[in-house]
N, C-alpha and C positions, 0 to 999 in steps of 0.2 A: 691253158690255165694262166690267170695273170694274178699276180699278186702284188696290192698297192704297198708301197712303203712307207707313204706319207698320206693322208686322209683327207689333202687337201687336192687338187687340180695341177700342182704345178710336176710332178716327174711323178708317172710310173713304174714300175720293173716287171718284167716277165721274167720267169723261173731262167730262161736261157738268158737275160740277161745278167742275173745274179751267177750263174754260172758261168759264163763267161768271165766273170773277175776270178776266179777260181775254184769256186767253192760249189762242189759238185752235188745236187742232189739225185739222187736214182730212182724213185716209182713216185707215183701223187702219196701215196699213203705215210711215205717217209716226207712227203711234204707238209700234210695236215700234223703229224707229229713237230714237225719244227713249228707250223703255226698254231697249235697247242701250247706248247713252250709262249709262242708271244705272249699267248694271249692271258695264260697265267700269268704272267709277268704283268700285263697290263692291269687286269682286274684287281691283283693285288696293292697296284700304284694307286688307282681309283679311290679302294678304299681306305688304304693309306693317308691321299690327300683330301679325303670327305672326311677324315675320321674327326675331327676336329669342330666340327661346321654343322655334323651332324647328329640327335642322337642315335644310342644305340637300337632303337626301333627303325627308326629313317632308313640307318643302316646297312642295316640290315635287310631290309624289304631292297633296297638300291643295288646290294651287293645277290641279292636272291634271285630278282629279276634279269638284271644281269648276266646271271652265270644261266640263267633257263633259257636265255635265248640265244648266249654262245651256244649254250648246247643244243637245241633245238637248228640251229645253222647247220655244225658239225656233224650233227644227225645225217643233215641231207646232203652236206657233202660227201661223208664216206659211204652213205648207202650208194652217194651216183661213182663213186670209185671203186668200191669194196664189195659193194653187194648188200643186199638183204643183213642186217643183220641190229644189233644194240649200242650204239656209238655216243649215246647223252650221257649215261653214268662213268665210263670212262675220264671222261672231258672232265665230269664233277669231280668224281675221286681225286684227278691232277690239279683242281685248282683248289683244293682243299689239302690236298698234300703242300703243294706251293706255298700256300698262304701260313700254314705254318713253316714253312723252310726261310722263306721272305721275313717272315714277321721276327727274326733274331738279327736283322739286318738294318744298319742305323739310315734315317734317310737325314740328308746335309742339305739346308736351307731347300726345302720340297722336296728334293731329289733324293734318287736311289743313292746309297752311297756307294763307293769302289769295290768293296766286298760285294755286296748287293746286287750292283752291278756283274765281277767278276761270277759269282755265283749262276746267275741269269746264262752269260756267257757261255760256260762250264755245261749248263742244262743242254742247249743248241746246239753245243761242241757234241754232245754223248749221243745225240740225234742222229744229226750229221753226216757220221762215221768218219772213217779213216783217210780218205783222202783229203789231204790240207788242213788236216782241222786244225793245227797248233794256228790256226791264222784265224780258227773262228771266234774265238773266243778274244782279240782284240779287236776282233769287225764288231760284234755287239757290244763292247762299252765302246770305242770310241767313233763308230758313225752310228749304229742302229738307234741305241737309246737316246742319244743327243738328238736323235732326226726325228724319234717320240714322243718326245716330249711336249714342245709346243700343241704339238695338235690334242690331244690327251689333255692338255690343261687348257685348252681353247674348247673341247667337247664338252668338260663338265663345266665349266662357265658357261658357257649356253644351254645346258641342260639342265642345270640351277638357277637360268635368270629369273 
C-alpha cells in the first residue's frame, strides 16, 4: 500500500517509509483511520477556504459531493482490507464530527491556526497509538500541513477555474 503525501509527482511515501522515521503503524485498518483523520482535516479546510467565494447552496452541494465520494473510496478500501461490511457512514459521521471540532478553530491569513493545527495533530496522535506518539503530533503541524497546503489550495483553484 502506498500513501502519497503530496498530490503532486515530486516525493512519494510508502507506509514503511513513514515508518522508518519513527512513527509506527500496525495493520492497513489503523492506517485508513489515520487517513480518515487527513481527510477530515482536509475537507474541512476546503470548506473553510470556499466558504467565502461561495454561497451557501454551492456549498454546500461542494462539501456534499465531496464527502460521497471520500466515502464511496473508503468503502472500497476497507471492504478490500476489512471485508464485506458498511465503511461510508462511518467516514460521514467523522467528518461531520470534525467539522464541528474544526469549526471553533480560528484560521490565520487562509491557514489553519496553531490550535487548529495542534488539535489535527492530537486527532493522528490518538490514532496512532502508543509508540512514539509524543512526536506525532509535531510531525503534523510542522511538516504534514505546511506540505498540505499548497496543493489543497492549487486543487480548488483549478477546480474553481
Amino acid at each position: 500500500m502506498r500513501v502519497k503525501s503530496k498530490w503532486n509527482r515530486e516525493r512519494e511515501h510508502s507506509l514503511h517509509d513513514l515508518e522508518n522515521e519513527g512513527f509506527q503503524t500496525d495493520t492497513n485498518t489503523q492506517r485508513l483511520d489515520i487517513m480518515a483523520e487527513f481527510l477530515a482535516f482536509l475537507v474541512h479546510l476546503a470548506d473553510r477556504l470556499k466558504a467565502e467565494q461561495l454561497d451557501q447552496q454551492e456549498r454546500q452541494a461542494f462539501i456534499t459531493s465531496l464527502a460521497l465520494h471520500l466515502a464511496d473510496r473508503m468503502q472500497e478500501n476497507r471492504a478490500d482490507i476489512q471485508g464485506k461490511g458498511t465503511y461510508r457512514q462511518p467516514l460521514i459521521d467523522l467528518l461531520n464530527a470534525r467539522a464541528a471540532d474544526y469549526a471553533e478553530f480560528a484560521m490565520v491569513d487562509d491557514e489553519p491556526g496553531y490550535a487548529f493545527k495542534r488539535y489535527f495533530g492530537e486527532k493522528v496522535r490518538a490514532v496512532m497509538g502508543a509508540k512514539d506518539n509524543q512526536w506525532i503530533t509535531d510531525q503534523v503541524i510542522d511538516i504534514e500541513v505546511p506540505e498540505t497546503l499548497p496543493p489543497l489550495n492549487k486543487a480548488l483553484r483549478d477546480l474553481f477555474a
